[in-house]
N, C-alpha and C positions, 0 to 999 in steps of 0.2 A: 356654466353648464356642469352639470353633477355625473361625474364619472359610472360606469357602472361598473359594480364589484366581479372582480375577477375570481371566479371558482379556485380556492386554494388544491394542493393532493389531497388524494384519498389516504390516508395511514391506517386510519383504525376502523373503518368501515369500507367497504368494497362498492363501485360505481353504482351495483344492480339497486339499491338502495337511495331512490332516485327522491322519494319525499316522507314526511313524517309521518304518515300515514304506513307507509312500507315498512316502520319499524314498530309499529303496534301490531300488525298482520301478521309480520314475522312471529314474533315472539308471542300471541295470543292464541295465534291461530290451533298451535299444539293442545292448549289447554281445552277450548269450548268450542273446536270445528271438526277436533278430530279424535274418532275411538283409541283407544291404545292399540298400539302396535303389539303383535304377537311376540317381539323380543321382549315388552315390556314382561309381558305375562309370565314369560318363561321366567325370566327375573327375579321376578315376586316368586313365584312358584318355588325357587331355590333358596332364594334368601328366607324363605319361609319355614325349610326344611334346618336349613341351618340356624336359624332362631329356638326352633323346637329345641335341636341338639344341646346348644348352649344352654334352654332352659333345664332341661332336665339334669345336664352335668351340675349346674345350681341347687337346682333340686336334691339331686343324691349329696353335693357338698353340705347342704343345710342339716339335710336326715342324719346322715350319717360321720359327719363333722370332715373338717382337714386335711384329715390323715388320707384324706384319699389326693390330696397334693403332693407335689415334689417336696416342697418346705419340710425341713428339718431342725434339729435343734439348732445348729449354727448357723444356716440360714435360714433366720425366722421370715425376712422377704423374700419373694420371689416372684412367679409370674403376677399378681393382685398387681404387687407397686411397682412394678414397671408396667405392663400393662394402661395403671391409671398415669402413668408420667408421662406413656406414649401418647396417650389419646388427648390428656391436658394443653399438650404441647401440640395436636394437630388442632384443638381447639382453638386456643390461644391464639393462633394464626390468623385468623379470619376475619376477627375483627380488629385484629393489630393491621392485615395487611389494607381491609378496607379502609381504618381508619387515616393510617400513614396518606397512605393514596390520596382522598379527599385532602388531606389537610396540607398535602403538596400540590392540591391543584392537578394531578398524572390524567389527562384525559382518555384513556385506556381503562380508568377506572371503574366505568360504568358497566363494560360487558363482562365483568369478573365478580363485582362486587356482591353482587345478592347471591348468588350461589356458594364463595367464601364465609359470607356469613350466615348461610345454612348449615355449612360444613363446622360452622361452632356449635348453632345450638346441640347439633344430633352429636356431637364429637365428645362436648363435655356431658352430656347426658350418659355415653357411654362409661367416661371415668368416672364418672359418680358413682357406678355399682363397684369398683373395685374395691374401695378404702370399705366400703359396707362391706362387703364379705371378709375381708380380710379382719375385721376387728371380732371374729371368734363367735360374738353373740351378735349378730347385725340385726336381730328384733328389738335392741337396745338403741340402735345407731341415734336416736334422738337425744340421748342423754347429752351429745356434742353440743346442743343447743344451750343456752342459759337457762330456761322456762324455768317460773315461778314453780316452787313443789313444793308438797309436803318433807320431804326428807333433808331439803337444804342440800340438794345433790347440786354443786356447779362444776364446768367443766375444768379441767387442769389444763391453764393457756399455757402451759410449758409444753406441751405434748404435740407432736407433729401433727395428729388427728386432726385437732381441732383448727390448726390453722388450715389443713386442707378443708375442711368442710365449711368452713366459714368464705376459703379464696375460691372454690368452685358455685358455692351458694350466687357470694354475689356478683362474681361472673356471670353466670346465667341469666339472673336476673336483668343485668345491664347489658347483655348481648342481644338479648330478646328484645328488650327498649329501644336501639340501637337498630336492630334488623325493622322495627313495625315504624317506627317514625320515617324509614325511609322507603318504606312497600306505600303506604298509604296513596300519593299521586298514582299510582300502577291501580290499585284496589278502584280508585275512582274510575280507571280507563276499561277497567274489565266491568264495572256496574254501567256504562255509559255503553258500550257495545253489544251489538244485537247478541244473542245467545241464550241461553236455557234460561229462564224465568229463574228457578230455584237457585242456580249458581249466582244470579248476577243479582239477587237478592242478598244473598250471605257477601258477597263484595260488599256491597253497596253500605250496608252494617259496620263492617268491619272498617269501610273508609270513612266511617264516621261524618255524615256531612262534604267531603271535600268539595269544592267547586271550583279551585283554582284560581280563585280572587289572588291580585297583586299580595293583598295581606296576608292574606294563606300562603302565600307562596316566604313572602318574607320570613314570614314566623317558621314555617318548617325548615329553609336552607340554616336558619338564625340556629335554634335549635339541634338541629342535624351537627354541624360545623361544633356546635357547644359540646355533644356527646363525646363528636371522635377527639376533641382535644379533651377530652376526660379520661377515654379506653386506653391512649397511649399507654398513660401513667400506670394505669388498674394494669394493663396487660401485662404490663413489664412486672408491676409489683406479687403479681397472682403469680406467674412462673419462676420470679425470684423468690417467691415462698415454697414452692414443690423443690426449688434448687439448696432451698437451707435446710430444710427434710435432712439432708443429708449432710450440707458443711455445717450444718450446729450439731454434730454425733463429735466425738473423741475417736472415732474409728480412723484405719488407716487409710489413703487415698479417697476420704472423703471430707478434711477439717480441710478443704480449698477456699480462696476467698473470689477465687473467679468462677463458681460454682454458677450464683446468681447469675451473671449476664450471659454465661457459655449458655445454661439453660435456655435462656431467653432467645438467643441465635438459634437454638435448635427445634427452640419452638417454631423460628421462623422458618427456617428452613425443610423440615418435614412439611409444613403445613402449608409451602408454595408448591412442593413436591405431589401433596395430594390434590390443590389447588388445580395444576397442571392438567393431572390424572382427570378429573370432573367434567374441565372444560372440555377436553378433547371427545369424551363420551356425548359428551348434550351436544357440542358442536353436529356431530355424526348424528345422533341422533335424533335431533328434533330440529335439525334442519336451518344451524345457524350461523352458516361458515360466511354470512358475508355481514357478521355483525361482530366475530371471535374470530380475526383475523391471523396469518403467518406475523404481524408485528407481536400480537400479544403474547407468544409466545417466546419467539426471541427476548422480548422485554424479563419477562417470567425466568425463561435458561438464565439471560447476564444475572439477575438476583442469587439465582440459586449457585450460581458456578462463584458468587462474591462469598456467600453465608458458606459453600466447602474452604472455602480457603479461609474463612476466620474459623471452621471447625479445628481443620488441619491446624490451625495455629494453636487453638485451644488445648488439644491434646499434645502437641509437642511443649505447652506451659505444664502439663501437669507431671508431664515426663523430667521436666528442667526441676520443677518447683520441686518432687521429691528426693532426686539426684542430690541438688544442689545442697537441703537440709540435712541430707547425714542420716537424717531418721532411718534407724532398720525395719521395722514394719514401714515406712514409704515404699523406699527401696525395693522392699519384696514385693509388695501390691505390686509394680511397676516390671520387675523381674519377671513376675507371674503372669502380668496379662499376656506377655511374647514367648512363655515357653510354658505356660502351666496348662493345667486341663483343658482349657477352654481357647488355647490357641489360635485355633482355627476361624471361631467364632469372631475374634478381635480383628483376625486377618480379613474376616470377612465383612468386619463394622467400617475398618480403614477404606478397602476397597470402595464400597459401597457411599461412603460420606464425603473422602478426600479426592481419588481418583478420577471414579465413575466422571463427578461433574465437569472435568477438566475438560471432556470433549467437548463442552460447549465455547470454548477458544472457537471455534470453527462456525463460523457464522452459518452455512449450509444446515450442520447439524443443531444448530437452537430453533430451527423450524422443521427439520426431521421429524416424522413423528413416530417412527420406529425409537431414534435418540431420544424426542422425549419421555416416552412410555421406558424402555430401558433405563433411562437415570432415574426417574420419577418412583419406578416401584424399586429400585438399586438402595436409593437415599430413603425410604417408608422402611426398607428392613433394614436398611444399615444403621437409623437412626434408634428402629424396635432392639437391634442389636446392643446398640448401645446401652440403654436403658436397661434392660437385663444385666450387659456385664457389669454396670458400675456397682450392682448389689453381688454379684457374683463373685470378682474377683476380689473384694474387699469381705466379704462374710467366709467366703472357705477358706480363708487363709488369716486371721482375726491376728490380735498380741498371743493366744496364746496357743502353741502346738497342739496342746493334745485334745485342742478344741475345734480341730480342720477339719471340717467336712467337705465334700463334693455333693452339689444339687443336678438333678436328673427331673424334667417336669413328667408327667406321666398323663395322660392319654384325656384326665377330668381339665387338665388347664390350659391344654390346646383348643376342647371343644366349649370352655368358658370365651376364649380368646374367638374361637373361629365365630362365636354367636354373638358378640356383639359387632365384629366385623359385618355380617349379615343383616345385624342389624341396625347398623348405620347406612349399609349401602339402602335398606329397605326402607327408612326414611327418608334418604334420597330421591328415591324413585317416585315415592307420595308425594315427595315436596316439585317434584318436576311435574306432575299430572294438575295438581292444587295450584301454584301461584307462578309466576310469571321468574323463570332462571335469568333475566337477563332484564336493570333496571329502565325501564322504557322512557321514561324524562331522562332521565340522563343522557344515554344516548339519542335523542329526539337531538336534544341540547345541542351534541356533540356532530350528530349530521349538519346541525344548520348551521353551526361555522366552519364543518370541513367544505361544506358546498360553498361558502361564500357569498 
């Protein structure tokens, strides 16, 4: 006689979540049952004014050139490349975390997954306008490309430009790929359910066909599985390119050879931090606490409290590594970040990256969500912190004295900075109204063996 299956626990999904049908509802229902909510509006409404803002500081920097930046002669970088370092790096995250996750099997991975890999496209979207402003004539930015011309103009692959434009290009490219090969099964379930004609029309397009045949299903997890063991490599290799940006200079406190992987930890680590930050808003807001449960978070803090403590490591290697060489420009980079101008600023990147995540030793606070909004935006600016100092304390204080200068950003590179903040959160909020935050097969999947 054939036993019958005993209901395993619930982890990652909550009881109320009783069949598969419950987790289409959930998650659709926001999109094509219901108007936006008046916080949405307000939302848009702001990020729309802050979009403006940003544009127009672009605007007077284009007219009127530069000089309306902090950047100075000694430091020729400044807010532009870190800015793009920062947002590379909250890029870089989202498909490195979803890819990781699948390719370890993490069943937690389905109610994070599509929303981190939103959080790429719109993220490195954002760093792509840095490097173009910053290059002086960014009506030229094309010339990065190889294209056939008359003048025999090719690019100079020795030049940091080009490798960022080329690591952000095809990033994008393959993130996009990477995000639509795994929405498809979702696009068919939103063209298959009752709701607005016109909506479930443009699904239905976009799903291209699907019908869920055993084949179809084969060929896409086949597929899928094949992308995320490709992004690993791509993601590491993209951020270990923004991380040589700097160890391939001759400058002081930046010829490091652990420059590459620190980046790459810090790409992970900001980019679990905004991760965090996302879920908790859609959780609240579109009504998904029993699909983005108190595990997923915990899970999320132990990540981010592992990635502080290989930071904390990373900076006490760089503190060793120039110590140890003798070098006197090391030595003073290093002298300087703890007592020079920007003091404060360092104290407050430490705080912010090594500290802050330590509370989450305390298993109460990794599902806190005061803790996690406090570490989460702690680690977004201790990481932006960072990013600025490494060009900061290393350009005002160069080999040669009487070429120190101190940088001051001025009022055009905060409202650059605050306008595409606004404008990523503003593609958020379109992409929460437009497709479905939360992978609906996956988790279907994921109910039917917790139920047993």
């Amino acid at each position: 006689m054939k036993a019958h299956a005993v209901p395993g626990p619930r982890r990652w999904t909550l009881p109320s979540i009783v069949t598969l049908e419950d987790v289409t509802e959930t998650v659709a229902a926001p999109l094509m049952d219901r108007r936006p909510a008046r916080g949405w509006w307000i939302a848009m409404g702001l990020c729309a004014i802050g979009v403006l803002v940003g544009a127009l500081a672009i605007g007077f920097s284009l007219a009127l050139g530069v000089g309306l930046w902090g950047n100075n002669s000694a430091v020729v970088w400044g807010f532009p490349i870190a800015n793009y370092v920062w947002w590379i790096g909250i890029g870089n995250a989202g498909t490195l975390i979803s890819s990781l996750l699948l390719l370890t099997r993490q069943k937690w991975r389905g109610s994070i997954n599509r929303f981190a890999e939103a959080m790429t496209l719109f993220a490195v979207s954002m760093a792509g306008i840095f490097p173009i402003l910053h290059l002086g004539r960014p009506m030229y930015f094309y010339w990065l490309a190889p294209y056939p011309n008359t003048m025999q103009l090719w690019p100079q692959w020795r030049s940091a430009l080009v490798w960022d434009f080329w690591a952000i290009l095809s990033y994008l490219l393959f993130s996009l790929l990477f995000f639509y090969v795994g929405l498809i099964p979702d696009l068919a379930t939103l063209r298959d359910r009752p709701g607005k004609r016109g909506w479930r029309r443009l699904y239905g397009f976009a799903a291209m066909g699907w019908q869920g045949t055993p084949t179809q299903w084969r060929a896409q997890e086949r597929l899928h599985r094949t992308l995320a063991a490709i992004a690993v490599p791509l993601v590491c290799s993209v951020h270990s390119i923004v991380g040589l940006d700097f160890a391939a200079s001759l400058m002081p406190g930046w010829t490091e050879s652990i420059f590459p992987p620190y980046f790459v930890v810090g790409a992970l680590f900001s980019g679990f931090a905004m991760v965090v930050l996302i879920a908790l808003v859609i959780r609240r807001a579109m009504g998904l606490e029993a699909l983005i449960v108190p595990a997923h978070f915990d899970a999320m803090a132990r990540i981010i409290l592992a990635a502080g403590i290989v930071m904390g490591a990373s900076y006490a290697a760089e503190w060793f590594a120039a110590i140890w060489s003798g070098e006197a420009a090391d030595v003073r980079v290093v002298a300087y970040e703890f007592t020079g101008d920007y003091w404060p600023l360092y104290a407050a990147m430490l705080a912010g990256n090594v500290i802050a995540p330590q509370i989450f030793w305390i298993r109460r606070w990794r599902t806190s969500v005061p803790a996690l909004v406090g570490v989460a935006v702690a680690v977004l600016i201790g990481m932006w912190l960072e990013r600025i100092l490494i060009i900061l304390n290393t350009l005002s204080i160069g080999y040669v004295p009487s070429f120190w200068r101190t940088y001051a950003p001025t009022i055009v590179d905060f409202a650059i900075l605050g306008g595409t903040v606004a404008a990523f959160t503003m593609l958020l909020l379109l992409f929460a109204r437009a497709l479905p935050v939360v992978s609906m097969h996956e988790v279907r999947k994921l109910v039917a063996e917790e139920r047993g």
